[in-house]
N, C-alpha and C positions, 0 to 999 in steps of 0.2 A: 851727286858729286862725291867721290871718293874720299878718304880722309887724309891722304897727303894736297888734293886741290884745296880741299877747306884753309885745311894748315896754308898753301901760297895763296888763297884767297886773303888770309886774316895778316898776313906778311906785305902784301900788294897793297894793302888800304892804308895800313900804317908808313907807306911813301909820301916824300910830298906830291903835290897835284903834276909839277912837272916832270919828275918820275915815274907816278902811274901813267901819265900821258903817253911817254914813252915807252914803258911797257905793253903798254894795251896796244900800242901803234904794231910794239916787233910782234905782239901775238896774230895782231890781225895779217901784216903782212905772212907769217907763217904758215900762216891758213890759205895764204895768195897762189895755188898750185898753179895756175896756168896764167900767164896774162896777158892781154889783145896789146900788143905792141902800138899800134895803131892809135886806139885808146890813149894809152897811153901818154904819146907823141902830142895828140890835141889838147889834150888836158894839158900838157909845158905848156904848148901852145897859147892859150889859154890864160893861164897862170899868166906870162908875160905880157901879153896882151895886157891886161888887167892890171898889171904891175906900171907899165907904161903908161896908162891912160892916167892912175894917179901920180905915177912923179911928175908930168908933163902938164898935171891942173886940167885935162877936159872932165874929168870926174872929180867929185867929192865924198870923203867918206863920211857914212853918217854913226857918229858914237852909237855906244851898243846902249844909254839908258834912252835915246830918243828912238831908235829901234824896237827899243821893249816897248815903250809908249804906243808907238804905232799900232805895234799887233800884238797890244790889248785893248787898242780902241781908247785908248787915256790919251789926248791932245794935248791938253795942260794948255788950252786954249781958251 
C-alpha cells in the first residue's frame, strides 16, 4: 500500500462505525464494474419477501446475543 492509502487508511478508521460502513460500502460498490441485473432484481426480491414475512408476524427475528449463543454452542440452558 502506497503512502497516500496508508494516510486514507489511518483517516477511514478514525470515522465513526456508521461512516466507515459507508465508506467501505461506496468503495466496494466502485469496484462493482459489471452487474447481473438479474441478480440483482432477486436479491429486491428477496429483501421484500423477507421484509413482509416479518411485518406480517409468520417469522420471528431472533436478537443477535441468542444468535451468538447458538453458534458458539453456548445454550444457557
Amino acid at each position: 500500500m502506497d503512502k497516500q492509502a496508508v494516510k486514507l487508511l489511518e483517516q477511514a478508521l478514525a470515522l465513526s462505525p456508521d461512516a466507515r460502513a459507508a465508506l467501505a460500502d461506496s468503495l466496494l460498490d466502485s469496484l462493482d464494474i459489471e452487474s447481473d441485473v438479474q441478480v440483482e432484481q432477486k436479491w429486491r426480491e428477496e429483501i421484500h419477501k423477507r421484509i413482509s414475512e416479518l411485518d406480517s408476524g409468520i417469522v420471528q427475528a431472533v436478537p443477535w446475543p441468542e444468535v451468538r449463543k447458538r453458534l458458539t454452542g453456548q445454550t444457557g440452558k
